[in-house]
C-alpha positions as CSV (number, residue, x, y, z in Angstrom):
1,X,-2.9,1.7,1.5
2,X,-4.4,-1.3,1.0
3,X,-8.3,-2.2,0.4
4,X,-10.6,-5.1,1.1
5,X,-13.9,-4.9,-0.8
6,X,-17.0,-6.7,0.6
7,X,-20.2,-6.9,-1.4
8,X,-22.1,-8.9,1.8
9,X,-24.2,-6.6,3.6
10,X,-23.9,-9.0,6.2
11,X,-19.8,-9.1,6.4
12,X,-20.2,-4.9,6.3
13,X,-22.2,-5.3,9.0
14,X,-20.6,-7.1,11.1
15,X,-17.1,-5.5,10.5
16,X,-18.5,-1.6,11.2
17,X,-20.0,-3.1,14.3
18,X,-16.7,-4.1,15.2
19,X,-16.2,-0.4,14.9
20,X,-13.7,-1.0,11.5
21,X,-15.0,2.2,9.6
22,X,-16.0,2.0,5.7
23,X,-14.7,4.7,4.0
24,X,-17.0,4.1,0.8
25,X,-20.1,2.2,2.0
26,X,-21.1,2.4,-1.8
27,X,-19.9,2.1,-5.2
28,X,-21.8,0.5,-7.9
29,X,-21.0,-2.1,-10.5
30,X,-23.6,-2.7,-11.5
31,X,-26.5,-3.1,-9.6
32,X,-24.1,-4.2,-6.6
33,X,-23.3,-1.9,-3.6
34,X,-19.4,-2.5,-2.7
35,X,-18.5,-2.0,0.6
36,X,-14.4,-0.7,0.8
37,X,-12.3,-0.8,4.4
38,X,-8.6,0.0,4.7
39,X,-7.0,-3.5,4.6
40,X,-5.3,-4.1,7.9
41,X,-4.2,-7.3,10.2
42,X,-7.1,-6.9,12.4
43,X,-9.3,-6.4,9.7
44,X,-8.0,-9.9,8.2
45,X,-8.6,-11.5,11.4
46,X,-12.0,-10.2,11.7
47,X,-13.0,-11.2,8.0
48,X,-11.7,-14.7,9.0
49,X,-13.7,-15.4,11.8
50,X,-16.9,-14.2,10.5
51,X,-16.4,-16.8,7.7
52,X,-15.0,-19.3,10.2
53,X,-18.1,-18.4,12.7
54,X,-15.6,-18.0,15.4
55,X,-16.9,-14.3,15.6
56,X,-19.3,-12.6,18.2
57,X,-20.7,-8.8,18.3
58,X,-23.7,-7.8,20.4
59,X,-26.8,-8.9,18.3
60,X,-28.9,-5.6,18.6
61,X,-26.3,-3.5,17.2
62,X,-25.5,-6.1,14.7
63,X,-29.5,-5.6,14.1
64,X,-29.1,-2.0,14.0
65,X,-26.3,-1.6,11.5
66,X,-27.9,-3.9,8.9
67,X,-31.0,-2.4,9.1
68,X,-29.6,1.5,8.6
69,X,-26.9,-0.2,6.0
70,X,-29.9,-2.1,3.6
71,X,-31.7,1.3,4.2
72,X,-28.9,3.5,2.5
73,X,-28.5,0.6,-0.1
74,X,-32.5,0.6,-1.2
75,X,-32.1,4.7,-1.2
76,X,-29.2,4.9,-3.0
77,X,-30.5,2.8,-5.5
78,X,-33.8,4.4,-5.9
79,X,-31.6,8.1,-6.9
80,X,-29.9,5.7,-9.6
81,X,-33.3,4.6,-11.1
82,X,-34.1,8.4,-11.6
83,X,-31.2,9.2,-14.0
């Protein structure tokens, strides 16, 4: 199986709202959340036209999904800070 790694909150969010599932939404290196997706031809396309703005999702859920993703992100990273 293949994997395609995002670091952008924003492409994450944008792809799970597409309803493409993360099956890590975090891994550090660092101080960086990685975001990891099974690699497929849809995927490729998607990733492609949310660089090439050709892409549209609904804007609230959009909203939604970056806002509970950025949520886990700062919590996650607080637990690191206590070890």
């Amino acid at each position: 199986m293949k994997i395609y790694c995002t670091r952008s909150l924003y492409e994450a969010s944008f792809l799970i709202t597409k309803g493409f599932k993360a099956f890590s939404k975090s891994r550090f290196e660092g101080w960086k959340t990685s975001f990891l997706f099974e690699e497929t031809p849809q995927l490729s396309k998607a990733v492609l036209d949310f660089y090439n703005n050709r892409a549209t999702v609904k804007a609230k859920s959009f909203s939604d999904t970056y806002k509970r993703l950025k949520k886990k992100e700062h919590f996650i990273l607080l637990q690191k800070d206590t070890y």
